[in-house]
N, C-alpha and C positions, 0 to 999 in steps of 0.2 A: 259728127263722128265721135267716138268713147275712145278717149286715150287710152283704153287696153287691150282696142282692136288697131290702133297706128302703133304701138310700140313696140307689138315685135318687127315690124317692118323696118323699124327705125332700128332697132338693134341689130339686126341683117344687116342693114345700108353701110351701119357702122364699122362692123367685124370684117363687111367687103373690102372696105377702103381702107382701114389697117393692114388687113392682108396683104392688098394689092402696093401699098407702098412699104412694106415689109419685104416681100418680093421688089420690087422695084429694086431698091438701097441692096439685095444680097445680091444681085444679079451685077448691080453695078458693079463691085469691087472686083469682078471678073474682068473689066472693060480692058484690055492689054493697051499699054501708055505704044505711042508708035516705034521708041526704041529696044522696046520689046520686041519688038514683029521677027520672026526667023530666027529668036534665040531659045535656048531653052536654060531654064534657071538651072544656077548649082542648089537652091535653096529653096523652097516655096512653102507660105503657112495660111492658113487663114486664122486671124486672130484679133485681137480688141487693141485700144489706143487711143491717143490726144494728138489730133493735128490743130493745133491755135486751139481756138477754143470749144472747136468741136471733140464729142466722145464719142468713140465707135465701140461699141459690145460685139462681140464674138456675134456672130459668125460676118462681123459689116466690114471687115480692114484683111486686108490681103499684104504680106511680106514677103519680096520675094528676092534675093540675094545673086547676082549676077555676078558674073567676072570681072566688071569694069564700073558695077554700079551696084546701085539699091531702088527698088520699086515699092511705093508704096500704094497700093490697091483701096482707091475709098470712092467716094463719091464721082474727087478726080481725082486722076492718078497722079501722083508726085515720083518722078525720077531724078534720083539724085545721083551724079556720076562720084567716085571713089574722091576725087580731088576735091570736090564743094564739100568732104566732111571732115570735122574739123576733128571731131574726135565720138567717138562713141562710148558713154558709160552705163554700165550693166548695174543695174541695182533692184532696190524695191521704191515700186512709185506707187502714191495711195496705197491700197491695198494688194499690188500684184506686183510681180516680179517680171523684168522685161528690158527693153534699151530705150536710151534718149539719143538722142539724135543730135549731133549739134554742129550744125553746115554753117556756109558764107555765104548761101544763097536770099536775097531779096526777094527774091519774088514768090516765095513758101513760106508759110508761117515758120515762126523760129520756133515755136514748139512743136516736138514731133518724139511722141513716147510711144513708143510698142510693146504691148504686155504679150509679151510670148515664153511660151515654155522651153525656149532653144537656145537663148540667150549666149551658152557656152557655144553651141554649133555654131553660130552665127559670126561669133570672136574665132572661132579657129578654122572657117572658109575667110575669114577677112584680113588674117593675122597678117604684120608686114605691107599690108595695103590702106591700112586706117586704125590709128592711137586708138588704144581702150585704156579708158580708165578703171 
């Protein structure tokens, strides 16, 4: 066989399974964590971010702002209820603007940056409930 009758095959096979795990990861961040179940956010984004060392681009990370908590929408869902956050500061990280995160929970990476365009919403559904810097 002439590799220039197998490579478009090969290029197909490829573009499928980028697709299909591009799909996969956007669909994910929909996954509702189970404290979720029966509520509806005061706040919801889909947006980009740093959980540990992983990086999520837009459209992979889901933000969603509850009354008693914070949901983070990724691969897997991270819920953090209002008391595990130590504080929250609003800045510019690399190159975006967005919030860091900074809880007392062990069992979720200690970094946790979300580059959203809401940054002030998000401080004034949470004012009184969680220190901003």
């Amino acid at each position: 066989m002439d590799i220039s009758t197998v490579l478009p095959y090969y290029i197909v096979t490829v573009m499928v399974l980028a697709l299909g795990s591009m799909l996969f990861f956007f669909r994910r961040k929909e996954r509702r964590h189970p404290v979720e179940q029966g509520k509806t956010p005061l706040y919801s984004e889909t947006c980009g971010g740093m959980i540990g060392m992983f990086r999520y681009t837009v459209p992979f990370l889901r933000l969603s702002v509850y009354e008693d908590q914070i949901v983070i929408g990724a691969f897997k869902p991270i819920a953090l209820a209002l008391g595990d956050i130590a504080k929250i500061e609003i800045g510019r990280f690399l190159l975006s603007t967005g919030i860091r995160i900074h809880h007392r929970r062990t069992d979720v990476p200690a970094k946790i940056v979300i580059w959203t365009g809401a940054a002030e919403k998000v401080r004034s559904l949470l004012a009184g409930k969680v220190a901003f810097e």
